[in-house]
KEDO-335720 format. One record per residue (C-alpha): x, z, y; residue in one letter. Coordinates in pm, 1 decimal, padded with zeros to 6 digits, always signed. Example, Ala and Ser with C-alpha at 12.3 -4.5 7.8 and 13.67 -1.06 7.14 Angstrom:
<atom><u>+01230.0</u><w>+00780.0</w><v>-00450.0</v><code>A</code></atom>
<atom><u>+01367.0</u><w>+00714.0</w><v>-00106.0</v><code>S</code></atom>
***
This chain:
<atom><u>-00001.3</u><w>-04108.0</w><v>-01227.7</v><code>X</code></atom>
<atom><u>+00206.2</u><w>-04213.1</w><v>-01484.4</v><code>X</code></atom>
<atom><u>+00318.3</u><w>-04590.5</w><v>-01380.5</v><code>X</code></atom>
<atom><u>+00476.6</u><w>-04664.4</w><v>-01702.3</v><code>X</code></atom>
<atom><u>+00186.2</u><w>-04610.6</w><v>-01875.5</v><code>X</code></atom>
<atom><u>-00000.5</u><w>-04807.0</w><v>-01692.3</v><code>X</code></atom>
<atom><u>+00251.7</u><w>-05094.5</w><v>-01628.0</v><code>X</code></atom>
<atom><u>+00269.8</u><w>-05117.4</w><v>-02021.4</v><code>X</code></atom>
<atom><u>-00090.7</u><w>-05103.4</w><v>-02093.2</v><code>X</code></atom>
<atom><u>-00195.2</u><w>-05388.4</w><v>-01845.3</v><code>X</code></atom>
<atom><u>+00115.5</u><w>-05619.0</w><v>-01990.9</v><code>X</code></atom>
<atom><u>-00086.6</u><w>-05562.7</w><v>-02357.4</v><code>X</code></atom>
<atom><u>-00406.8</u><w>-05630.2</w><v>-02217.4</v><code>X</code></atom>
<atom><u>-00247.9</u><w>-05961.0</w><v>-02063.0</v><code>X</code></atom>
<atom><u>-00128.3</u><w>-06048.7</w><v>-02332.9</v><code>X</code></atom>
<atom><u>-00383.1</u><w>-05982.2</w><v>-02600.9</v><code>X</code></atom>
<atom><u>-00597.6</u><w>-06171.7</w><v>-02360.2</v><code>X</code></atom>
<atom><u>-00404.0</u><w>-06465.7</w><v>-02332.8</v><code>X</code></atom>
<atom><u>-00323.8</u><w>-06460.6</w><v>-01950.4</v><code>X</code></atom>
<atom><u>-00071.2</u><w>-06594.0</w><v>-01719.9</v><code>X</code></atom>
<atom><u>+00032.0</u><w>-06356.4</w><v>-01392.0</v><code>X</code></atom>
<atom><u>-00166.9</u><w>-06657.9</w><v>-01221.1</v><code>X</code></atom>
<atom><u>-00465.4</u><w>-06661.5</w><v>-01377.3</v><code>X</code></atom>
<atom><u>-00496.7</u><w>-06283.2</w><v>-01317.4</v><code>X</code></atom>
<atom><u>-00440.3</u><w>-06322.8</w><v>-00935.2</v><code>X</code></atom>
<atom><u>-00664.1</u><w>-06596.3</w><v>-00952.1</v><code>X</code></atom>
<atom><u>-00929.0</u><w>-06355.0</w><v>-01120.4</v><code>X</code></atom>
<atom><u>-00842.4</u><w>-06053.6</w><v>-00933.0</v><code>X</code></atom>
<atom><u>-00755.4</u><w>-06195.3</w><v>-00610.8</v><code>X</code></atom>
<atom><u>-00442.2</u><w>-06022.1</w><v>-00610.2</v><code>X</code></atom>
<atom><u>-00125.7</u><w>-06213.4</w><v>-00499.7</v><code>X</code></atom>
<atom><u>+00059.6</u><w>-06325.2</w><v>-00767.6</v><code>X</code></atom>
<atom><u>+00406.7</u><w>-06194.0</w><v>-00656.8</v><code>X</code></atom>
<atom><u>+00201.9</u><w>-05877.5</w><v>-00625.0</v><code>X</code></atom>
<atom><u>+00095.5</u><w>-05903.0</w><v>-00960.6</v><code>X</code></atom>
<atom><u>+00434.6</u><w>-05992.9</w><v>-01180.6</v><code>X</code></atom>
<atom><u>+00636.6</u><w>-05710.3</w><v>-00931.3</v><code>X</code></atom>
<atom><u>+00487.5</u><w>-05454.2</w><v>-01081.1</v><code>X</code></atom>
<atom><u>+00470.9</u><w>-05566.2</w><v>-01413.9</v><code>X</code></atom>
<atom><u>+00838.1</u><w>-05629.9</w><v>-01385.7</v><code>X</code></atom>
<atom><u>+00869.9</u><w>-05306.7</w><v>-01284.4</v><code>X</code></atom>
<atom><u>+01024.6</u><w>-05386.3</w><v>-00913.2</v><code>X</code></atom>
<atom><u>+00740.1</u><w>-05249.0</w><v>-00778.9</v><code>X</code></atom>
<atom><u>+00671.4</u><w>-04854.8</w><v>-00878.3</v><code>X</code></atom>
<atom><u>+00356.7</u><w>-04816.7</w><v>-00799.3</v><code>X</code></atom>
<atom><u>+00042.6</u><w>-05011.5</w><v>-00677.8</v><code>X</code></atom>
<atom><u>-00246.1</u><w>-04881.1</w><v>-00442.6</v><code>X</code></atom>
<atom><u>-00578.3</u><w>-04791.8</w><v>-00638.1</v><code>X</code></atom>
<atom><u>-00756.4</u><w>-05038.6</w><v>-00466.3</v><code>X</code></atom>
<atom><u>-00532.3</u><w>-05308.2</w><v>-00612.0</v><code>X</code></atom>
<atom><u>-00516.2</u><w>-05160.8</w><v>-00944.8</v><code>X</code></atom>
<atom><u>-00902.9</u><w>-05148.9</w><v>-00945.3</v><code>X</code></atom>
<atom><u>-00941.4</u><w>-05489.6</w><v>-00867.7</v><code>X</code></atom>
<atom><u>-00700.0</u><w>-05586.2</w><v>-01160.1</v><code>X</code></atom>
<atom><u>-00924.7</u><w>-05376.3</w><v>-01421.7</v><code>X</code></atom>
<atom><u>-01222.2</u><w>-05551.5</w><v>-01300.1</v><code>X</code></atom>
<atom><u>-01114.1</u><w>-05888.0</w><v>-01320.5</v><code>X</code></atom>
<atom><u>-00942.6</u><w>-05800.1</w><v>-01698.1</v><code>X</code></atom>
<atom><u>-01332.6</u><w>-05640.1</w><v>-01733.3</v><code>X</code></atom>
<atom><u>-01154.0</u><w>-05274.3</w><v>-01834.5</v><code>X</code></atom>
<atom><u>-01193.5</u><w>-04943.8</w><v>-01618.1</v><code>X</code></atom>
<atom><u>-00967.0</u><w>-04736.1</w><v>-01442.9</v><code>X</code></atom>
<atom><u>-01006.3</u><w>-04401.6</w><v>-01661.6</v><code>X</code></atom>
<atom><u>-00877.6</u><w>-04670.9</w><v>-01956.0</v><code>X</code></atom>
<atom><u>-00593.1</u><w>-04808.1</w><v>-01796.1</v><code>X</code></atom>
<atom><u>-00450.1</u><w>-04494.2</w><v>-01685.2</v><code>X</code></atom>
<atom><u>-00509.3</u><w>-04375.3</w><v>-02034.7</v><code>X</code></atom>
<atom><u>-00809.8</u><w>-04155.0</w><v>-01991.3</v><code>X</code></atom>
<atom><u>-01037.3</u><w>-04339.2</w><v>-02245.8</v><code>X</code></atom>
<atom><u>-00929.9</u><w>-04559.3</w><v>-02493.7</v><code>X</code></atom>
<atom><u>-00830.8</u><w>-04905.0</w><v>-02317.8</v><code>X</code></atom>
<atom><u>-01118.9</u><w>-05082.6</w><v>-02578.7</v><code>X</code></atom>
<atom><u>-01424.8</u><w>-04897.8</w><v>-02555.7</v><code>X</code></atom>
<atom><u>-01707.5</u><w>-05114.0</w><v>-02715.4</v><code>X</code></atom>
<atom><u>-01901.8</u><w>-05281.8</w><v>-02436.9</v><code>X</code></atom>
<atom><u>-02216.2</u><w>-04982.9</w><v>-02381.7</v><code>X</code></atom>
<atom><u>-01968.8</u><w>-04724.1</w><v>-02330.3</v><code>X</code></atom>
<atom><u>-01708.2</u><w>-04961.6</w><v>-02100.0</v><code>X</code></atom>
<atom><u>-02080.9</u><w>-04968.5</w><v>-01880.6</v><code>X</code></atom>
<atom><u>-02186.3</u><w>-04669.7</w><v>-01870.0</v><code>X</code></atom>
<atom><u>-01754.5</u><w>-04526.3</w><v>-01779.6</v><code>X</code></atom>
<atom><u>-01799.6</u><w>-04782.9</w><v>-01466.8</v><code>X</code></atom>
<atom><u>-02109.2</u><w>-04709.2</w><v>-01360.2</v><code>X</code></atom>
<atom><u>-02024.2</u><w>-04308.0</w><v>-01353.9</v><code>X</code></atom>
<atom><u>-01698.1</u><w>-04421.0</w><v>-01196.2</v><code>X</code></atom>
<atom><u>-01903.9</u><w>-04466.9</w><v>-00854.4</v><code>X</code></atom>
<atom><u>-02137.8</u><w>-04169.7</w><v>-00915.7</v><code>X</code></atom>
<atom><u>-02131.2</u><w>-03861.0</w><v>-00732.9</v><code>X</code></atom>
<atom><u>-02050.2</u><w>-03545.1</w><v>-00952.3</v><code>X</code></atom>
<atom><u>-02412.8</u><w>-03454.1</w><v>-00890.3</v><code>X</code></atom>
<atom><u>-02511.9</u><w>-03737.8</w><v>-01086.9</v><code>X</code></atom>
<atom><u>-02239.2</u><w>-03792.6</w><v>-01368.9</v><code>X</code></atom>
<atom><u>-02310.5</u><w>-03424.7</w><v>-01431.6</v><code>X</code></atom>
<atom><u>-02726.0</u><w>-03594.0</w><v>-01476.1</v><code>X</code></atom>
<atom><u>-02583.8</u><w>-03815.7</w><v>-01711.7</v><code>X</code></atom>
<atom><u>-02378.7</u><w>-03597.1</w><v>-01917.1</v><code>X</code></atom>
<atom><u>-02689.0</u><w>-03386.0</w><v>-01971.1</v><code>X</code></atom>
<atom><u>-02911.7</u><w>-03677.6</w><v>-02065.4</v><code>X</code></atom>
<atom><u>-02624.4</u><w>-03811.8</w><v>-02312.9</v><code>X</code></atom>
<atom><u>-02551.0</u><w>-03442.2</w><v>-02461.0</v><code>X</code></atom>
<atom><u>-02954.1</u><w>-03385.4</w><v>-02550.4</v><code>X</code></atom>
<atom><u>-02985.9</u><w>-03739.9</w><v>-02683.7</v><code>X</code></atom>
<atom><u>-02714.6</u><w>-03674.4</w><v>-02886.9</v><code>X</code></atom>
<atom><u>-02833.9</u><w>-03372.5</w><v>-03051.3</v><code>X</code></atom>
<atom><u>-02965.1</u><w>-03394.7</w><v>-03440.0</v><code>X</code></atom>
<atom><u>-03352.4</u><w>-03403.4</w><v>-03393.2</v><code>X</code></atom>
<atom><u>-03524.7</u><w>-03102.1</w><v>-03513.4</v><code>X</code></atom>
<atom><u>-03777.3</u><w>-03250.3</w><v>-03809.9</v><code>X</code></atom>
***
């Protein structure tokens, strides 16, 4: 995982929302000093279960803010990324078949 990336996109996000380091731990429940040591970059990494509580509470998904999908979806497709986020691949593979044949042009 690129931790750059990542470390850069959530500082933007921050900012563009107007945040403090505190009011995201208070959000995400993260530790502050948690929080502002990885953004300042004395911290490498993070575990995924820290990161993921960070997206929620800054109401983006994982795949965005490790650069998967673009970090601002519009709101219907930032759902329907979390919700497959927890599916099994049985399931997100149901999806992606529903969303490919309701995308099709209909035949008139």
């Amino acid at each position: 995982m690129n931790w750059q990336y990542v470390r850069s996109a959530l500082h933007k996000i921050i900012s563009d929302k107007g945040w403090s380091h505190n009011l995201l731990a208070d959000k995400s429940g993260i530790p502050q000093p948690t929080i502002s040591r990885f953004l300042n970059g004395e911290s490498k990494a993070m575990e995924l279960e820290t990161l993921s509580d960070i997206c929620q509470a800054l109401d983006i998904t994982i795949a965005e803010i490790i650069g998967e999908h673009p970090i601002y979806l519009d709101d219907k497709a930032r759902r329907v990324v979390r919700a497959m986020e927890s599916l099994p691949d049985y399931k997100k593979q149901v999806v992606v078949s529903t969303a490919e044949t309701l995308a099709k042009p209909e035949n008139k």
